[in-house]
C-alpha positions as CSV (number, residue, x, y, z in Angstrom):
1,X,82.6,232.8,2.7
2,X,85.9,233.9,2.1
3,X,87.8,234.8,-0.9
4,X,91.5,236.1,-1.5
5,X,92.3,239.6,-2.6
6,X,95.4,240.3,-4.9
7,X,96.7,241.9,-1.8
8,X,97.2,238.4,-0.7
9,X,95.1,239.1,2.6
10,X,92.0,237.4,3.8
11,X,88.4,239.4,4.0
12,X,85.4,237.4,5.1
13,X,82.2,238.3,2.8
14,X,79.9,238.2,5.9
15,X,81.5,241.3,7.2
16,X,82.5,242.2,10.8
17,X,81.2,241.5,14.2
18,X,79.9,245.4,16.4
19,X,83.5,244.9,18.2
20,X,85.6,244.4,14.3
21,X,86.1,241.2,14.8
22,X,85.2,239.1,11.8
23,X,82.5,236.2,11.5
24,X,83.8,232.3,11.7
25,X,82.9,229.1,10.8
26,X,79.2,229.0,11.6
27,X,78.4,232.2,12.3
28,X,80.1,233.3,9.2
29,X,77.3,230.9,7.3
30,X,74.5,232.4,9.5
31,X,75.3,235.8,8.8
32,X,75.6,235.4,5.1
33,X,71.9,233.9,5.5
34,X,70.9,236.8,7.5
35,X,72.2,239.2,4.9
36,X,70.0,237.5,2.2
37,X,66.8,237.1,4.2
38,X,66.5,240.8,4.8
39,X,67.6,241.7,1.0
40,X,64.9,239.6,-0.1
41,X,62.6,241.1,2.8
42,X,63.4,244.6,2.2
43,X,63.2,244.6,-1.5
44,X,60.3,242.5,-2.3
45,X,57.7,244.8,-4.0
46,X,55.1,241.6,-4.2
47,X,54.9,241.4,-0.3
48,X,54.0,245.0,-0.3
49,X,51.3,244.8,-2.9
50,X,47.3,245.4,-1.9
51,X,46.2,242.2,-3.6
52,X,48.9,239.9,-1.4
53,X,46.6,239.5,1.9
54,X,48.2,238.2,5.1
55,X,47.6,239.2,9.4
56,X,50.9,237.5,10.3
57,X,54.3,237.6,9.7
58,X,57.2,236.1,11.1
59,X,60.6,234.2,10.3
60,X,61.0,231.3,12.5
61,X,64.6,231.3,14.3
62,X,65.8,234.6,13.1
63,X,65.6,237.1,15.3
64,X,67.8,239.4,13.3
65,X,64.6,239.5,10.8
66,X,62.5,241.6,13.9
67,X,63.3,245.4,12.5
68,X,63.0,244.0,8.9
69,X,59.3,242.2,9.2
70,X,58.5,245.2,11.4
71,X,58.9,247.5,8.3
72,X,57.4,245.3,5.9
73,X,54.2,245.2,7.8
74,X,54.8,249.4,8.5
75,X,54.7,249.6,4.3
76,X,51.9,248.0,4.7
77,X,50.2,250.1,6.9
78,X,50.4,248.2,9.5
79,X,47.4,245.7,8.7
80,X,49.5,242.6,10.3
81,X,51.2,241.5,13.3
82,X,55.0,240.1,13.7
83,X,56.1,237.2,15.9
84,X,59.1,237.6,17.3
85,X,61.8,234.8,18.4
86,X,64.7,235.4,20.8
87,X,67.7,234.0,20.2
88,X,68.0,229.8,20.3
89,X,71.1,229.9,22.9
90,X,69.7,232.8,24.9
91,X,69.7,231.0,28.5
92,X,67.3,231.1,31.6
93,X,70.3,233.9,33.0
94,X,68.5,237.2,33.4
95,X,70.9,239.8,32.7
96,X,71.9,238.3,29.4
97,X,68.2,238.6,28.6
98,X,67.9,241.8,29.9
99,X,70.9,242.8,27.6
100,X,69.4,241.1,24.5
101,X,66.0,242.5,24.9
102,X,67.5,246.4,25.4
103,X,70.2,246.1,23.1
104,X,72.9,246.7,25.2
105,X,75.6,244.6,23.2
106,X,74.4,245.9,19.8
107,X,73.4,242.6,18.9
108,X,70.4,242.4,20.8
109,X,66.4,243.5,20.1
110,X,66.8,247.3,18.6
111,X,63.1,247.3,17.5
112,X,60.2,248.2,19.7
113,X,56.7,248.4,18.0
114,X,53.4,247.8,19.1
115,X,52.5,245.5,16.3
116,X,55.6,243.2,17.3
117,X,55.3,240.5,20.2
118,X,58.3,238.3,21.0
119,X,58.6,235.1,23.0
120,X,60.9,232.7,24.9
121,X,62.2,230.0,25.2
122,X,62.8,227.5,22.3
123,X,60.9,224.1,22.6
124,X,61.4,220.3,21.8
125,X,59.4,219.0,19.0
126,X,60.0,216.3,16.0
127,X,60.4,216.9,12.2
128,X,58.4,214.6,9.6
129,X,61.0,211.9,9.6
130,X,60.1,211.9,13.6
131,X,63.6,213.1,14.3
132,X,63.6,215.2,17.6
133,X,64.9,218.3,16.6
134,X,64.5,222.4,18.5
135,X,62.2,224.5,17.3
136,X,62.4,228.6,17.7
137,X,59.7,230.4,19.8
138,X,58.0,231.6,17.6
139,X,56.9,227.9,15.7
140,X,55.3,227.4,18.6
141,X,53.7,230.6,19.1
142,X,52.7,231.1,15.5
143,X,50.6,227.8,16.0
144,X,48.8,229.4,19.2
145,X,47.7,232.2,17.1
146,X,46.4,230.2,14.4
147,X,44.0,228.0,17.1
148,X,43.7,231.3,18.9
149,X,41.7,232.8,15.5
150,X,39.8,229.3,14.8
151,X,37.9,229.2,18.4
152,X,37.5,233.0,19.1
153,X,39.0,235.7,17.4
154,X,41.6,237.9,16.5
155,X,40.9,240.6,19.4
156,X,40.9,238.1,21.9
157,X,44.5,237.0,24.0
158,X,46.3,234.2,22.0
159,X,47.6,233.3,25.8
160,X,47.0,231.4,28.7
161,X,44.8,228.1,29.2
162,X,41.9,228.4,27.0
163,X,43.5,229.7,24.0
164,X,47.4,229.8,24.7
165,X,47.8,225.9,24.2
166,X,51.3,224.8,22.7
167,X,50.4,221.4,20.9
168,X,53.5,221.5,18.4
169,X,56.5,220.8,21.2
170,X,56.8,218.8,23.8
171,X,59.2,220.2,26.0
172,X,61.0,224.0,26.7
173,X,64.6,225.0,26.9
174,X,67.7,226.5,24.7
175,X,70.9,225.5,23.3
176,X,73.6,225.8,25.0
177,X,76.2,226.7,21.7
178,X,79.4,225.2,23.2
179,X,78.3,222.1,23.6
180,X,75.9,221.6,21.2
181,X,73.1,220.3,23.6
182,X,69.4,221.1,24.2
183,X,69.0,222.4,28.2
184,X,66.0,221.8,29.5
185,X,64.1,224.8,31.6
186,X,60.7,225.2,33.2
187,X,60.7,228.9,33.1
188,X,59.6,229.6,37.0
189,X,56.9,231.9,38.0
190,X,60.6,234.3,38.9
191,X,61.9,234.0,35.0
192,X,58.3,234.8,34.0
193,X,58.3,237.5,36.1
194,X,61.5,239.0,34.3
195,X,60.3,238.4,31.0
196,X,57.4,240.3,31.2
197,X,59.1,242.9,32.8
198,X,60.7,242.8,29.5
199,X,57.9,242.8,27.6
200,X,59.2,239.6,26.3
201,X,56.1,236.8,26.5
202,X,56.9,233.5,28.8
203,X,56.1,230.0,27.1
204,X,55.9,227.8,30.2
205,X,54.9,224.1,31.6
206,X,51.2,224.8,34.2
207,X,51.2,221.5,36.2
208,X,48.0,219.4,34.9
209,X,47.9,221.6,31.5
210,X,51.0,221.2,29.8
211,X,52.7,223.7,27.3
212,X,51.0,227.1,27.1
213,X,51.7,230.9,25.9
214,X,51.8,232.9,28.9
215,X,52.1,236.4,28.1
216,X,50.4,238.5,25.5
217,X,52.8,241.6,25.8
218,X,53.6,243.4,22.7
219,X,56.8,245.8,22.4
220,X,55.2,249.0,22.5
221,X,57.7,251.2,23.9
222,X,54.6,253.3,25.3
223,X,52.2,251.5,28.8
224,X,49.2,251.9,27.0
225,X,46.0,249.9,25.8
226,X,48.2,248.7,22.6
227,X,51.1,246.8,24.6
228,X,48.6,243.8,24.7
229,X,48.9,241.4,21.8
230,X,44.9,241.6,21.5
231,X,44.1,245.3,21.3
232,X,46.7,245.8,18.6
233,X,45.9,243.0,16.5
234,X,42.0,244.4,17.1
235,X,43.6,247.6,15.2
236,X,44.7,245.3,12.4
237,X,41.6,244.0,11.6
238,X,39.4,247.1,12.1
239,X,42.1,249.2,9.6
240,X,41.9,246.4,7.3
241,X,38.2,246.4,7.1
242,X,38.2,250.1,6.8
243,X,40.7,249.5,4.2
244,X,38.5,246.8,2.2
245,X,35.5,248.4,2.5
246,X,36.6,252.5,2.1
247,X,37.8,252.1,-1.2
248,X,34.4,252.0,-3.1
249,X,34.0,255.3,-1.3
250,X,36.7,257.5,-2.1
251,X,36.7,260.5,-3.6
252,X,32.7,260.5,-2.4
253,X,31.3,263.5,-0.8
254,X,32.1,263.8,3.0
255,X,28.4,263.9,3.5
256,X,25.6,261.6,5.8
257,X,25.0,260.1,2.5
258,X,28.5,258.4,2.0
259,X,28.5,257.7,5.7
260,X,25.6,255.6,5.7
261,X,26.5,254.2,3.0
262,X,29.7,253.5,4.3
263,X,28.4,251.9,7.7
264,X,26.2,249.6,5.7
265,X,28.8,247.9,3.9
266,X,30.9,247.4,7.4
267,X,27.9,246.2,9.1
268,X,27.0,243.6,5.9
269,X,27.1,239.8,7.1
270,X,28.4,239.2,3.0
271,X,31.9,241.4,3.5
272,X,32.1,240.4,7.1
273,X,32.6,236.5,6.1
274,X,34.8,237.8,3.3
275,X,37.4,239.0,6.1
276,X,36.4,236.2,8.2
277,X,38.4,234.2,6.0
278,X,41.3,236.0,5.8
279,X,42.0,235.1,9.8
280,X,44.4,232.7,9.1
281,X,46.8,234.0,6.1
282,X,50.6,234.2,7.2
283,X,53.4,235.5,5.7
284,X,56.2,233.2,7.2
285,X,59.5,234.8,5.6
């Protein structure tokens, strides 16, 4: 990522760190990634079109994505819902979550939205070759939603023992970046308690149970009915009904006749399966 200037100095084509220093080795690559992902985010017109029908968005591992997937799904009037990941080498320590989830380095979480939940930690799974390999918070979330919408709904909690189930990972922790290894951590009932202080959901280990979501907090800056995961994705689904079925009615007299009308087609079993089975389209960026 570097190329020399006829000055015969040195620049570094993924830019500067918040402090001026410059990206390095790895994190030079990552950033150049970065960069690229939210390009393509911010400036793809197909993802914003009507006919392109999705309820989730996320970007597995790339937390830097958050404030980019949060304005894709704000262009499109908010009719999804963003999973968040924290950072992969974010440890169990406290205050350096507390810093990432407020920001206070400048390279932390700058996005707060009620449509937007985030998660932690990372978890143990295998690739297809059976290799064991780390997998970011949100893989594991992503796949709780999914089950979440195939035995209930969208409106109810994607968390806790009935519907929170982690079946994609077998173990929880993060990677510790110097040396390279995986570090175990049962996120205690006291790191939970932190998190969702945070508004930052806990995926734990419940003796007897195994792996579940335990938080359904979203990251609405406001305490009100839409900082739980369920209500706002309930607000999803009723605005994108509305948004289905209003069409045939505009620029129809505001009158009881276009109202009935209107509350017929919402209450008709044949457009309610049509959105039925739209519960399980993701855009995973």
């Amino acid at each position: 990522s570097w190329e020399l200037l006829k000055l015969n100095s040195w620049v570094s084509s993924s830019g500067l760190k918040n402090n001026g220093t410059m990206w390095a080795g790895r994190q030079a690559q990552r950033q150049l990634v970065i960069e690229a992902l939210k390009a393509a985010v911010d400036a793809n017109t197909d993802l914003r079109e009507d006919q392109y029908q999705f309820n989730l968005i996320t970007a597995p591992g790339y937390p830097e994505l958050i404030q980019n997937m949060v304005g894709l799904n704000n262009d499109r009037a908010n009719t999804a819902f963003v999973i968040g990941d924290t950072p992969m080498n974010l440890s169990t320590n406290v205050v350096g979550i507390t810093n990432w989830s407020n920001d206070t380095n400048g390279n932390g979480l700058s996005t707060n939205d009620p449509y937007l939940a985030v998660y932690y930690p990372s978890g143990l799974s295998t690739d297809l070759g059976g290799n064991t390999i780390v997998v970011p918070a949100s893989h594991m979330a992503l796949r709780t939603y999914l089950y979440n919408d195939n035995v209930a709904f969208p409106w109810f909690a994607p968390a806790g023992t009935r519907r929170g189930l982690v079946s994609n990972a077998t173990d929880l922790g993060y990677v510790d970046y110097v040396t390279g290894e995986f570090v175990r951590t049962g996120v205690n009932q006291a790191l939970r308690d932190s998190l969702y202080q945070l508004n930052i959901n806990p995926i734990t280990i419940i003796p007897g149970i195994g792996l579940v979501v335990w938080g359904q907090k979203t990251r609405d800056p406001n305490t009100e009915s839409m900082d739980r995961v369920n209500v706002a994705r309930l607000v999803n689904y009723i605005r994108t009904i509305f948004a289905s079925a209003g069409n045939a009615f505009l620029f129809e007299p505001n009158d009881k006749i276009t109202r009935d009308q209107f509350a017929g087609v919402l209450r008709s079993e044949e457009h309610t399966s049509e959105l039925q089975s739209h519960h399980d389209l993701v855009c995973r960026l």
